[in-house]
C-alpha positions in Angstrom: 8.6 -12.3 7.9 9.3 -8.9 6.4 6.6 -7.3 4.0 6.9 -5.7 0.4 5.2 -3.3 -1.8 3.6 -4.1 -5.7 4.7 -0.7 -7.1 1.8 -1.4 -9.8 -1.0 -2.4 -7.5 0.2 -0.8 -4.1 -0.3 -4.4 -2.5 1.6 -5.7 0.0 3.0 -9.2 -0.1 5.2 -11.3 2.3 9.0 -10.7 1.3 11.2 -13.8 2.1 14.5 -13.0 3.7 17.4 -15.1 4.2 19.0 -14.7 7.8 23.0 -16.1 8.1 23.1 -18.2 10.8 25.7 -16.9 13.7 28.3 -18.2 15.7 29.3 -17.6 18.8 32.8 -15.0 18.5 34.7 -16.7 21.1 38.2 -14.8 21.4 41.0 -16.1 19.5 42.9 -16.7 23.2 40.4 -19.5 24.0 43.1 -21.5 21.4 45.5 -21.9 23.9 43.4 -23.7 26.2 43.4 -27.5 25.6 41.5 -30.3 26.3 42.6 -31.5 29.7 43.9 -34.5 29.6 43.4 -35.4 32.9 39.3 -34.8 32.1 39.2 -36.8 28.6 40.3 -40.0 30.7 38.0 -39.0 33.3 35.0 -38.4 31.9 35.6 -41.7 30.0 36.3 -43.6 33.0 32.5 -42.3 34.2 30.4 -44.4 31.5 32.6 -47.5 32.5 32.0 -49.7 35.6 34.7 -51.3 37.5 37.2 -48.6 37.4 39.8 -48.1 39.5 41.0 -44.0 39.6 44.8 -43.6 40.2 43.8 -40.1 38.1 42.8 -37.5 40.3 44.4 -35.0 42.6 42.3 -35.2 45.4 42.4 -35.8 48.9 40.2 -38.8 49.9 41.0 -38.5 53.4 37.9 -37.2 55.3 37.6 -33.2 56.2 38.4 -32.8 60.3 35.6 -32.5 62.0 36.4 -29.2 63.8 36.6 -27.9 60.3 33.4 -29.3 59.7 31.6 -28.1 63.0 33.0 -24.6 62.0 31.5 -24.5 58.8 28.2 -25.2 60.1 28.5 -22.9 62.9 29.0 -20.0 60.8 25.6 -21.3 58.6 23.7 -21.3 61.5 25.4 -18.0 62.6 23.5 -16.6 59.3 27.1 -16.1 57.9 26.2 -16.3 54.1 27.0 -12.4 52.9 30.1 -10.9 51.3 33.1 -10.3 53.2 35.8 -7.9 52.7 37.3 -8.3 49.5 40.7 -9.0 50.7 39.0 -12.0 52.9 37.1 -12.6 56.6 39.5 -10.3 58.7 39.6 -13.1 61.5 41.1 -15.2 58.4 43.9 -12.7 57.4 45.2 -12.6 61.0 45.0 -16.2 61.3 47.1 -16.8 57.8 49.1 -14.2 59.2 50.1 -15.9 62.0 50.2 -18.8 61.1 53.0 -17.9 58.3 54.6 -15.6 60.6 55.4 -18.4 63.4 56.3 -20.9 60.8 58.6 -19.2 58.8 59.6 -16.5 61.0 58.6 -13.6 59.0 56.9 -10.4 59.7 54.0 -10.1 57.8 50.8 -8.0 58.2 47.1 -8.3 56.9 48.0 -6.2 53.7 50.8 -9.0 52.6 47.7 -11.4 52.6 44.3 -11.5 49.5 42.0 -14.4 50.1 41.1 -16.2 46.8 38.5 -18.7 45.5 41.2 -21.3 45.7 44.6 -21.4 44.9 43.5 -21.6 41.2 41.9 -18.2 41.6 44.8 -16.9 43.4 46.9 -18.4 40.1 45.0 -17.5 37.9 45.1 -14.0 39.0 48.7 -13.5 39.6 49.5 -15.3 35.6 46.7 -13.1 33.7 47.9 -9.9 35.2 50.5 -10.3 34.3 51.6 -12.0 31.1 51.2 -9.7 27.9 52.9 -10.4 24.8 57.0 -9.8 24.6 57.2 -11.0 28.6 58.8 -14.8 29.0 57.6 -17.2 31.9 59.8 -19.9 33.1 58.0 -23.3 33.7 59.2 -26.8 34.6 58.2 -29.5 32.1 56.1 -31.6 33.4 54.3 -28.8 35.8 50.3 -28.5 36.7 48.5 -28.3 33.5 47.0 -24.5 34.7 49.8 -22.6 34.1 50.6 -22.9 30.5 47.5 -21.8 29.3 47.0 -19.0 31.2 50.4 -17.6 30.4 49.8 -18.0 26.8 46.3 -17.4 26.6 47.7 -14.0 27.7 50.1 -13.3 25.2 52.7 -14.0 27.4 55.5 -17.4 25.9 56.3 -20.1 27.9 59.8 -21.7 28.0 60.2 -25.0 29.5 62.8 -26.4 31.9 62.7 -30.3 31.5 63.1 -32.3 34.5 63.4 -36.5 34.4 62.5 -39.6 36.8 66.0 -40.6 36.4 67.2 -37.7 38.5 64.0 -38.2 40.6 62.7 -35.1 38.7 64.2 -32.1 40.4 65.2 -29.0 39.3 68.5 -27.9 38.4 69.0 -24.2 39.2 71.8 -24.2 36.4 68.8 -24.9 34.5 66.7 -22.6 35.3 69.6 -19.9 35.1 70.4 -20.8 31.9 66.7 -20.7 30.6 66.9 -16.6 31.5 67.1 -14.3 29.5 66.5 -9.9 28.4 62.7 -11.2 28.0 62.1 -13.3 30.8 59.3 -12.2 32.9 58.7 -14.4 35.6 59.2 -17.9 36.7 56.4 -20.1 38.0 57.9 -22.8 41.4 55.9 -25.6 42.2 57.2 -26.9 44.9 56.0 -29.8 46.1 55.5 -30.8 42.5 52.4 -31.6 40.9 52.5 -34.0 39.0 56.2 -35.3 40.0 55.7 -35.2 43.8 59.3 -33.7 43.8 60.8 -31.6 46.9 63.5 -28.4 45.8 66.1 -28.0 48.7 66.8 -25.0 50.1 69.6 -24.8 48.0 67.7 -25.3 45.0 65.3 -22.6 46.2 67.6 -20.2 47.3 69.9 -20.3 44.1 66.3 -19.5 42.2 65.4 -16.8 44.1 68.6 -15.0 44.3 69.1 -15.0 40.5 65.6 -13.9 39.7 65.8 -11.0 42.7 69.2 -10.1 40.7 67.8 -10.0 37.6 64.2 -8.4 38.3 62.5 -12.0 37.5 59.0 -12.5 39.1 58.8 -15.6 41.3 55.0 -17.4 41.4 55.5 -20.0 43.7 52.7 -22.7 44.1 53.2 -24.2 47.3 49.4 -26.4 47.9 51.8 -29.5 49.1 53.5 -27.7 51.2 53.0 -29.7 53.8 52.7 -33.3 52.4 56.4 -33.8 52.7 57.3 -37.1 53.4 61.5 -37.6 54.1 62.5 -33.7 55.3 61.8 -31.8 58.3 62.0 -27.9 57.1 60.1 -27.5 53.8 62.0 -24.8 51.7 59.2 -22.1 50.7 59.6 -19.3 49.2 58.7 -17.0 52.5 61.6 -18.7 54.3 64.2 -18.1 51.4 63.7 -15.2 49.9 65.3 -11.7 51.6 62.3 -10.0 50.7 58.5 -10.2 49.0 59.4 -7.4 46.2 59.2 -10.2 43.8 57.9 -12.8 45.5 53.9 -14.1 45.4 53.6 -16.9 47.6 50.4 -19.0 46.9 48.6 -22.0 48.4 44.9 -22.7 49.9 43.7 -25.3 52.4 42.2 -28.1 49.6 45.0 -30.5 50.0 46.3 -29.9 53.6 42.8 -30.1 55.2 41.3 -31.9 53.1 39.0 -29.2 52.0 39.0 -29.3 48.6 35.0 -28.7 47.4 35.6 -25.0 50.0 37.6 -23.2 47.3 39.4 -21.0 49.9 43.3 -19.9 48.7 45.3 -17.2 49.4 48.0 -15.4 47.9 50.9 -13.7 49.7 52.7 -10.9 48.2 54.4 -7.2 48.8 51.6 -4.7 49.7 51.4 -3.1 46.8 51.3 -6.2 44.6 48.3 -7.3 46.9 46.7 -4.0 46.4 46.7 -4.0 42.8 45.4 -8.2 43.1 42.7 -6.9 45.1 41.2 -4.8 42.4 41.5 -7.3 40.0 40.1 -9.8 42.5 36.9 -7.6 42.8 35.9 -8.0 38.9 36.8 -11.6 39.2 35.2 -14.0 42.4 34.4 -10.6 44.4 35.0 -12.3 47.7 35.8 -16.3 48.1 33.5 -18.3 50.5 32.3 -16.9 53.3 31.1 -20.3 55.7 34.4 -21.9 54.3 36.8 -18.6 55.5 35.8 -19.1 59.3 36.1 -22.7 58.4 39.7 -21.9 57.3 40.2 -19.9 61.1 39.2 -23.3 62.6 41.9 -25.3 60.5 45.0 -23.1 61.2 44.5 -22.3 65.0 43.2 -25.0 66.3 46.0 -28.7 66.8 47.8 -29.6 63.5 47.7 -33.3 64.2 45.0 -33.7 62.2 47.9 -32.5 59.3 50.5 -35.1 60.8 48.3 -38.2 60.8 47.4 -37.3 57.1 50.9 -37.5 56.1 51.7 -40.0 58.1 48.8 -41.8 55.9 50.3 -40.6 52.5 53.9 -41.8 53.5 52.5 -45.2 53.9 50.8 -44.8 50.5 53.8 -43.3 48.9 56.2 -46.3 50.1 53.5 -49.0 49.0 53.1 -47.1 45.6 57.1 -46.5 44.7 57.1 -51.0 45.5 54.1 -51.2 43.2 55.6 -49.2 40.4 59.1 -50.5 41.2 57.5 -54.2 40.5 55.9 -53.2 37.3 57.6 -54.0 33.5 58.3 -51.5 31.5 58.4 -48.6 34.2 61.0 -46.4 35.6 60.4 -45.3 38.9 61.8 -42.9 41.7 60.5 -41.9 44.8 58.6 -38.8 45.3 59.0 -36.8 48.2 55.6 -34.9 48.4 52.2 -34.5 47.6 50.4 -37.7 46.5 51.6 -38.3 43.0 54.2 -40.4 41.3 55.4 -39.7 37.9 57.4 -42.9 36.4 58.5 -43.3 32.8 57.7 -45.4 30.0 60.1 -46.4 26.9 61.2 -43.4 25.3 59.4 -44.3 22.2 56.4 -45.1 23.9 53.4 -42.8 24.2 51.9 -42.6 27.4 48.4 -41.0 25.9 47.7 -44.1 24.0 48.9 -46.3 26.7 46.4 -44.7 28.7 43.6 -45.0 26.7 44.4 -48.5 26.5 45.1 -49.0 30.1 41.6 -48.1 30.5 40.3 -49.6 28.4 41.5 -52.8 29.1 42.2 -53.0 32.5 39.6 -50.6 34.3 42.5 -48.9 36.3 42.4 -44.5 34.8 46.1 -42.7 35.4 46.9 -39.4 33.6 48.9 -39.5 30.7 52.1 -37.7 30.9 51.3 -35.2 28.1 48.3 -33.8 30.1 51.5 -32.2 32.1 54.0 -31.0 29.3 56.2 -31.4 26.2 59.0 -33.6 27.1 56.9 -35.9 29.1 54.8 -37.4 26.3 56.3 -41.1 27.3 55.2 -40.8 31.3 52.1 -41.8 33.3 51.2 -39.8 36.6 50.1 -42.3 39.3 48.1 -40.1 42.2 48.2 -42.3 45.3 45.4 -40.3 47.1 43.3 -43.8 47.6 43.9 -46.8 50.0 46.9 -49.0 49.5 44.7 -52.1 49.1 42.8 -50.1 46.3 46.2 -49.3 45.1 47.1 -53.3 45.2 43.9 -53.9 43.3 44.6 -51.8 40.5 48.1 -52.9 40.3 47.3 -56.5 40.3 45.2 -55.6 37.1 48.4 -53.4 35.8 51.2 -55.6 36.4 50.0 -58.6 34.0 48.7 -56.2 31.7 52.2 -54.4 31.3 53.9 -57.6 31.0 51.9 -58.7 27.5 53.0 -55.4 26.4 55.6 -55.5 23.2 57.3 -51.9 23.0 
């Protein structure tokens, strides 16, 4: 407590002062981050017992051993320091051949940054990017990262709407007609989360030849890319696109190897995009993991079967869950050709949040409503099939009656 003078006595007394209480000056960006919806059902879900998750986008399947042993090998090899900022070199020349043989493209190490995840790699690409004036192209519903970042950025989002009546792909006319003097860049998901839909080549191509046209920036998330379940060739954007000029190709190994808790992603880009990703990359997650990097060397050159019997395992789960969803009132189906999640609609007047809530609630099963995903998808729930079918079964038999004493 300050002290004060008596100017008649020259004594000093104890002054009271009055300190303003502060609050912490977040910036006025953090607006444009919501609450996730997939988190809100989640984290109620946690304080209930009995639940049965349909919620979350995540592989249950376990990690391959060999990816395993080679994380441990590189512990007990004392590998726990940085790498190179760009990522393990052994890493880059693996991802590069690894690309390079399945989509018959020359690449080299400089095409290549290793990220913290895919998020990282996103997240990255998005926020250097958007600025205020530039126009991204997203599908509604996409993966609930996007949005945010573009806005949060000052950049403006403008959705393409796709719907489970025309199993939710992507018109290119669409997308073609969406463009316009401000539009930036355009953000693929392909396999979709949350749709599960597949683009065709055609599809793909058509996109990438108007945007390469018209000087439009193509982020293509490709993390499914190999949980395809009714097409030989997946259609990325390495495979269709003349060029990388405008092209930044990203993905990571948390879905295809099961390797989700290893945050290791990677984006793949022009040289001098990388170059400039690098330095931003460096003030962000400095380097990604380094045990989980030489566990990424194990995964791509070692025998992909490991890949084939997991899809083989979410076909199965796919077919049971298309039956399941196909056999319950009051929701249109389709079936999804890719990564674990279906994406069916409810009554157009009937809002899939509340639903949700309810669901829960009532019935112990926890899906994502559809507004967690967009703005046009406000009446859908997103089913992830990354559990067993008989877990599936069980949480339908709970569904099924439930949906039935519904009145919409």
């Amino acid at each position: 407590m300050a002290e004060s003078a008596n100017k008649d006595t020259g004594e000093t007394k104890p002054r009271k002062v009055k300190y303003r209480k502060t609050k912490a000056s977040w910036n006025p960006a953090m607006q444009a981050i919501p609450v996730s919806g997939i988190r809100r059902l989640v984290n109620m879900a946690s304080t209930m017992k009995d639940v049965i998750h349909l919620s979350i986008g995540q592989p249950d399947l376990p990690t391959p051993k060999h990816i395993i042993d080679a994380y441990i090998d590189a512990l007990n090899a004392g590998q726990t320091g940085y790498t190179m900022d760009a990522g393990l070199p052994e890493l880059l020349v693996a991802l590069r051949d690894y690309y390079g043989k399945r989509y018959n493209r020359k690449l080299t190490r400089d095409n290549i940054l290793v990220t913290s995840g895919a998020t990282e790699a996103m997240y990255l690409a998005i926020s250097a990017t958007s600025a205020p004036g530039r126009q991204f192209i997203v599908t509604d519903p996409s993966f609930l990262l996007y949005a945010p970042l573009i806005r949060m950025n000052g950049g403006e989002v403008k959705y393409v709407p796709t719907r489970a009546e025309n199993n939710h792909q992507l018109d290119p006319d669409d997308v073609i007609r969406a463009m316009g003097p401000r539009t930036f860049a355009l953000v693929l998901n392909n396999p979709n989360n949350p749709t599960g839909a597949v683009y065709p080549r055609t599809t793909v191509e058509t996109i990438l030849e108007e945007c390469a046209y018209r000087g439009i920036q193509v982020y293509a998330d490709e993390v499914y890319d190999h949980f395809i379940f009714d097409d030989d060739e997946f259609a990325s954007v390495l495979s269709c696109s003349t060029d990388l000029d405008n092209i930044m190709c990203i993905s990571s190994f948390s879905k295809t190897y099961s390797m989700a808790g290893l945050r290791v992603g990677w984006v793949i880009a022009s040289q001098a995009a990388i170059k400039s990703l690098r330095r931003y990359h460096m003030f962000t997650t400095s380097v990604a993991n380094t045990p989980s990097q030489f566990a990424g060397v194990a995964a791509l050159t070692a025998d992909q079967q490991c890949v084939r019997d997991m899809v083989g395992i979410y076909r199965e789960r796919r077919d049971k869950v298309v039956d399941l969803i196909d056999q319950t009132p009051y929701l249109t189906g389709y079936k999804p050709g890719g990564a674990f999640f279906a994406f069916p609609d409810l009554p157009p007047h009937v809002d899939g949040s509340d639903l949700a809530l309810r669901m829960l609630k009532e019935t112990g099963v926890c899906v994502v409503p559809g507004d967690a995903f967009g703005e046009s998808c406000t009446n859908a729930l997103r089913f992830s099939f990354s559990t067993t079918c008989e877990r599936m079964e069980e949480a339908f038999d709970r569904i099924i009656p439930w949906m039935a004493k519904q009145q919409f």
